[in-house]
TORTOR-462438 format. One record per residue (C-alpha): x, y, z; residue in one letter. Coordinates in steps of 0.25 Angstrom, whole numbers, plus 5000, padded with zeros to 4 digits. Layout:
R,X,Y,Z,a
...
END
This chain:
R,5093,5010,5085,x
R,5083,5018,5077,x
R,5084,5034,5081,x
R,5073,5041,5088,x
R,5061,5047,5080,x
R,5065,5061,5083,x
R,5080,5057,5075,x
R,5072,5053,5062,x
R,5064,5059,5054,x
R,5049,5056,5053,x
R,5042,5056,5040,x
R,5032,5064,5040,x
R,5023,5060,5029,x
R,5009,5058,5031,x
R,4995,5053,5023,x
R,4992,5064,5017,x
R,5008,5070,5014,x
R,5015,5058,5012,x
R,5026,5055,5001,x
R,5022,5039,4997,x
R,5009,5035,4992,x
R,5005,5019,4987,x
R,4998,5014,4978,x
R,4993,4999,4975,x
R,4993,4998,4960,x
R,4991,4982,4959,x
R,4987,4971,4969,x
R,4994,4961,4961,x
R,5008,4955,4963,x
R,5016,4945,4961,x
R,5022,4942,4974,x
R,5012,4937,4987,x
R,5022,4943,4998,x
R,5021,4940,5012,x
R,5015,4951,5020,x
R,5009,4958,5007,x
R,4999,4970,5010,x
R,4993,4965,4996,x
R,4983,4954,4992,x
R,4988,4951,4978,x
R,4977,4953,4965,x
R,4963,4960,4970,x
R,4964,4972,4963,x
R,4974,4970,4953,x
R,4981,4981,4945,x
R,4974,4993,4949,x
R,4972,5003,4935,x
R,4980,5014,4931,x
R,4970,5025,4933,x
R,4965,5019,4948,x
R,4981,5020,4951,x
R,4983,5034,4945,x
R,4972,5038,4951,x
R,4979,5032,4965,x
R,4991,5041,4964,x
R,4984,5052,4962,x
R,4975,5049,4975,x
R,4989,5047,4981,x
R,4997,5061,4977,x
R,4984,5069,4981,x
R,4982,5062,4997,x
R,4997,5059,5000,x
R,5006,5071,4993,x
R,5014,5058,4989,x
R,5028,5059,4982,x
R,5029,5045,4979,x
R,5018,5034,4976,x
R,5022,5019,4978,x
R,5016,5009,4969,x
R,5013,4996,4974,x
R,5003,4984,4972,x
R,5005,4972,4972,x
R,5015,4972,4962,x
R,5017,4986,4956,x
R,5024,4981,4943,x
R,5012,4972,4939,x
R,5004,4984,4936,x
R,5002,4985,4919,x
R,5003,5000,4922,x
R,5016,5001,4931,x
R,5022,5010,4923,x
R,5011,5018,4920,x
R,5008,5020,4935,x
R,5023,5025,4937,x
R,5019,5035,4927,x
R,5007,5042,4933,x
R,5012,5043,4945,x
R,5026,5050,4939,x
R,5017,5058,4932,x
R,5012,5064,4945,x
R,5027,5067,4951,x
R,5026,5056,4960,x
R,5037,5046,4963,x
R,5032,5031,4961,x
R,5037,5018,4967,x
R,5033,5004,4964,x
R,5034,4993,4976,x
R,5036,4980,4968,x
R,5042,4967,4972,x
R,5049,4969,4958,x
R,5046,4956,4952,x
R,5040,4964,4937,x
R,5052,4973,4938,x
R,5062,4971,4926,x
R,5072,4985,4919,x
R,5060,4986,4908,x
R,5049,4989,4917,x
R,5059,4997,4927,x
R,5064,5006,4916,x
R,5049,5010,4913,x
R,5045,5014,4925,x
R,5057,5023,4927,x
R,5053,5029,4914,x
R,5039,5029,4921,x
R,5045,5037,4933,x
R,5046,5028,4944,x
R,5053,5032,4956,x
R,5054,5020,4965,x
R,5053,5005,4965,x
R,5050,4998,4981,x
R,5054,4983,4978,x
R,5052,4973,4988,x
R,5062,4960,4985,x
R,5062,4954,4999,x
R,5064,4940,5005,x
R,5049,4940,5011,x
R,5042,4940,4995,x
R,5041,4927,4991,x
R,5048,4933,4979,x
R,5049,4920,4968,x
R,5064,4916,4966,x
R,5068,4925,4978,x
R,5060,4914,4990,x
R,5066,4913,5003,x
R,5079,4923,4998,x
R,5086,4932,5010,x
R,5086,4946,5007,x
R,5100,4946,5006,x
R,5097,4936,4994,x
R,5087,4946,4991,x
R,5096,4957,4988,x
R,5098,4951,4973,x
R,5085,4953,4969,x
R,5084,4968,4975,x
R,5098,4970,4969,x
R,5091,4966,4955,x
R,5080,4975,4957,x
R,5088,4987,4961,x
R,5098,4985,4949,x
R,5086,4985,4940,x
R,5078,4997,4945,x
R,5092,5006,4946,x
R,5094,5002,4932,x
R,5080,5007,4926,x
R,5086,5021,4932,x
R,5077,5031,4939,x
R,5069,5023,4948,x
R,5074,5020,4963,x
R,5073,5007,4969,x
R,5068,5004,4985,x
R,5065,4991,4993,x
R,5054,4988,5000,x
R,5057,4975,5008,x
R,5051,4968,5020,x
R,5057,4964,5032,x
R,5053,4951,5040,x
R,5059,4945,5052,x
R,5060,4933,5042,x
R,5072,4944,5035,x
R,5074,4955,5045,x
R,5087,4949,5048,x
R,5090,4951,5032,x
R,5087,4965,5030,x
R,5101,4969,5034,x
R,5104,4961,5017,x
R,5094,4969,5012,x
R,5099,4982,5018,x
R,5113,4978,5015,x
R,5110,4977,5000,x
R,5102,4991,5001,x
R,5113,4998,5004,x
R,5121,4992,4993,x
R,5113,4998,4983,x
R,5109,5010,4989,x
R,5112,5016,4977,x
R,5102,5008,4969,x
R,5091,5006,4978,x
R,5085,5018,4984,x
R,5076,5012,4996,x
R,5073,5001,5006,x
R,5062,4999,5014,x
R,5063,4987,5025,x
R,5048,4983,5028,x
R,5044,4976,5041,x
R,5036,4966,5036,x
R,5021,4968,5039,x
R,5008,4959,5039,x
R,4996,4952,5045,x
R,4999,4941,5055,x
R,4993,4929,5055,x
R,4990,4922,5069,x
R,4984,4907,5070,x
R,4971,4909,5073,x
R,4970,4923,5071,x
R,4959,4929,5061,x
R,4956,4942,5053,x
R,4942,4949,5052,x
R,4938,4959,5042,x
R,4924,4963,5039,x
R,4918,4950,5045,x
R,4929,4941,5037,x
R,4937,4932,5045,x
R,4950,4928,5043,x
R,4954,4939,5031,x
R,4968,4938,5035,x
R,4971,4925,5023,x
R,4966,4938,5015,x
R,4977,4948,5018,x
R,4989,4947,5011,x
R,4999,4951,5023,x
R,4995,4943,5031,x
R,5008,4936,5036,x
R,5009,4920,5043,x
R,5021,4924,5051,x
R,5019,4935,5060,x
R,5033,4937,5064,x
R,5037,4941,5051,x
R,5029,4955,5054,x
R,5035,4957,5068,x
R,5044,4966,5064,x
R,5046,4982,5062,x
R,5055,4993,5056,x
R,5063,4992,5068,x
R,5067,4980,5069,x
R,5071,4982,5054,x
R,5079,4993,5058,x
R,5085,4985,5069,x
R,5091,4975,5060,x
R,5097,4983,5051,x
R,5104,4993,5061,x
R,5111,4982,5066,x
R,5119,4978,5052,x
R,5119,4993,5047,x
R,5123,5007,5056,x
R,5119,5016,5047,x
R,5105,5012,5047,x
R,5100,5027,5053,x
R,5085,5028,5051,x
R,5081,5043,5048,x
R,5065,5044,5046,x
R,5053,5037,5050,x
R,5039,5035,5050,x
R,5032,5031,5063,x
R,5025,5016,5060,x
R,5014,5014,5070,x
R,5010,5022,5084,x
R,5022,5017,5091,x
R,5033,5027,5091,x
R,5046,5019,5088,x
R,5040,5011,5076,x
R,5041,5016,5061,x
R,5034,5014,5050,x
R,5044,5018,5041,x
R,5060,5021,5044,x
R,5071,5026,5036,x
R,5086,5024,5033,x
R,5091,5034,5021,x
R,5105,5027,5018,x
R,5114,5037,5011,x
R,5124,5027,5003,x
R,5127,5025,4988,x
R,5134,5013,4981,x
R,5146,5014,4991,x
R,5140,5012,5002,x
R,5129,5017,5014,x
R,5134,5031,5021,x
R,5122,5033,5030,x
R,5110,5036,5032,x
R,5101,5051,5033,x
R,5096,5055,5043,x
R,5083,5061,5047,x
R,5088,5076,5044,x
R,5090,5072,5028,x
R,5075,5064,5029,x
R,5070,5077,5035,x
R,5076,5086,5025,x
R,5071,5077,5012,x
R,5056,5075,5019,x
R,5054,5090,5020,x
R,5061,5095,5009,x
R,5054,5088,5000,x
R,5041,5091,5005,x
R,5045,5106,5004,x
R,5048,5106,4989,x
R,5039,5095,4986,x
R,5028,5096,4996,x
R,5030,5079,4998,x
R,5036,5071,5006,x
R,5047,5061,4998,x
R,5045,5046,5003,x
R,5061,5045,5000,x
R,5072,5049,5009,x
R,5086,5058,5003,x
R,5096,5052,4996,x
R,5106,5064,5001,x
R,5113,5065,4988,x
R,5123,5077,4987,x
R,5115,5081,4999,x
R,5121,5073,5007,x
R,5130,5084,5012,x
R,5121,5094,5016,x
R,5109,5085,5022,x
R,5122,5079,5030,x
R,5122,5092,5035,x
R,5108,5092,5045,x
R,5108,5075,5044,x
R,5118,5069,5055,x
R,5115,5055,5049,x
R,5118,5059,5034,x
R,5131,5066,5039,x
R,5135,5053,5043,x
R,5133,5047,5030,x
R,5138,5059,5024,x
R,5153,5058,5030,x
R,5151,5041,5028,x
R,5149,5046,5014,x
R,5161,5055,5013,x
R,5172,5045,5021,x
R,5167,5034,5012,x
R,5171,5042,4999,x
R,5183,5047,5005,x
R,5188,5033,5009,x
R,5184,5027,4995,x
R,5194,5038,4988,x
R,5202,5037,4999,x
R,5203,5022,4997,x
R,5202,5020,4981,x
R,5211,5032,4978,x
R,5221,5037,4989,x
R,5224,5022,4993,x
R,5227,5017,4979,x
R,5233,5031,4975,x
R,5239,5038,4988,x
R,5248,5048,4980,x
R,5236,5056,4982,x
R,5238,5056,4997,x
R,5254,5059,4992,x
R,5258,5044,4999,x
R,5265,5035,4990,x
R,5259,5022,4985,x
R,5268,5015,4995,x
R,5264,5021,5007,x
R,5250,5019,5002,x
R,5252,5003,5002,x
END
């Protein structure tokens, strides 16, 4: 069951003050997904100075901390690395969405040279991915295993998800939570989509401007409309059913209804040994404010405690939680590699011990 409104913590970003910008540096792409916002190749790659020109537009009207690139497919874009570049050069964090089909250690070692802070790759079972057709996502799992091997070895640059959820595999997104949590320590983010689109009904029609019938023209249209039936909630539903530590700590309202939301967020605190918890919406609170008091931005991310677990555990009941999980789990581990195999150092004898 998700907790009240009031128990988590509402983002409180807006147009004009908000920590994410976007920009669309290419049509083209090498995929034709399902449900795509994008009609493939009408504009092409958009040039450098038109898209330099972009992220300057975006720093000055949104107060951004963080500007996505997308497309298209980002990585087909001559000037890529260039693109990173500029927008390092002006103290903002970038991140390519990718479908990671052009991503290879060469070209992931020069844009972390180039300063890129983030990839989002979507690698889900809905893509029409060559090689990868009618896969589970828990089959899946290889491939984002393979990317998020590559990218941590390039060093510097984090690596997030952004996968769709159907209700063709909303009974699969437990596999590809399961193998999030594994690697905690290598991929930094992931975001479960509800799968959006256009429906198409028999004999239905869509006018624009006097043309009839334009909905052949749109590229998210989508010939099962079932598939789009489905919200965050129901996301949420699933996974709370395989996972108790699934505590959501922040929102952002998703349409006039009160008890929908356009976004909501789970910060696991874990680490290669396992998941501890989750914060709570004092630490999101803190991390929000904070940073817009010493850096006069919102951060689109949410706080990896650190070293400060301790202390934020103080004001955050949930994080206290993971905090003591945290502690008995390394207790147990010394307790069970060293004092079991060693019990002199509780002054019992090796017999007793057996």
């Amino acid at each position: 069951m998700i907790p009240e409104n009031s128990e988590m913590f509402r983002f409180p970003w807006s147009r004009t003050d908000n920590p994410g910008a976007w920009i669309e540096v290419t049509d083209i792409c090498n995929f034709n997904c399902p449900g795509c916002f994008r009609k493939n190749n009408i504009e092409g790659h958009k040039p450098l100075d038109v898209i330099k020109n972009e992220v300057i537009q975006c720093k000055k009207m949104t107060n951004c901390s963080r500007i996505c690139i997308s497309g298209g497919e980002p990585l087909m874009h001559p000037d890529i690395v260039e693109i990173v570049k500029f927008i390092s050069s002006h103290k903002l964090k970038s991140i390519i969405l990718s479908n990671g089909e052009f991503l290879n250690p060469d070209l992931a070692k020069k844009l972390s040279d180039a300063g890129l802070f983030q990839f989002y790759l979507h690698a889900d079972s809905g893509q029409n991915r060559p090689g990868w057709l009618n896969k589970t996502e828990k089959e899946m799992n290889e491939l984002r295993q393979y990317y998020v091997d590559l990218v941590h070895k390039a060093g510097r640059i984090k690596c997030g998800f952004n996968l769709t959820i159907r209700h063709s595999n909303l009974d699969q997104v437990q596999d590809i939570v399961s193998w999030y949590r594994k690697n905690i320590d290598k991929a930094s983010h992931l975001s479960l989509i509800a799968f959006r689109g256009i429906p198409e009904f028999e004999n239905m029609n869509l006018q624009s401007e006097g043309q009839i019938n334009v909905l052949n023209a749109l590229q998210d249209n989508i010939k099962q409309p079932d598939e789009i039936n489905i919200s965050t909630l129901d996301i949420f539903d699933k996974l709370s059913c395989h996972f108790f530590d699934i505590v959501p700590s922040a929102y952002l309202p998703g349409t006039p209804f009160f008890n929908t939301y356009k976004l909501l967020t789970v910060n696991l605190i874990g680490s290669k040994s396992g998941i501890y918890g989750s914060t709570g919406r004092k630490s999101i609170e803190l991390h929000q404010l904070m940073n817009h008091f010493f850096h006069r931005k919102y951060d689109a991310t949410v706080p990896s405690p650190g070293r400060l677990i301790f202390f934020l555990s103080l004001i955050d009941k949930t994080l206290r939680k993971a905090f003591v999980v945290h502690h008995f789990q390394k207790w147990s581990l010394w307790f069970g590699k060293g004092i079991l195999k060693e019990p002199a150092k509780l002054g019992f004898s090796r017999r007793l011990s057996r």
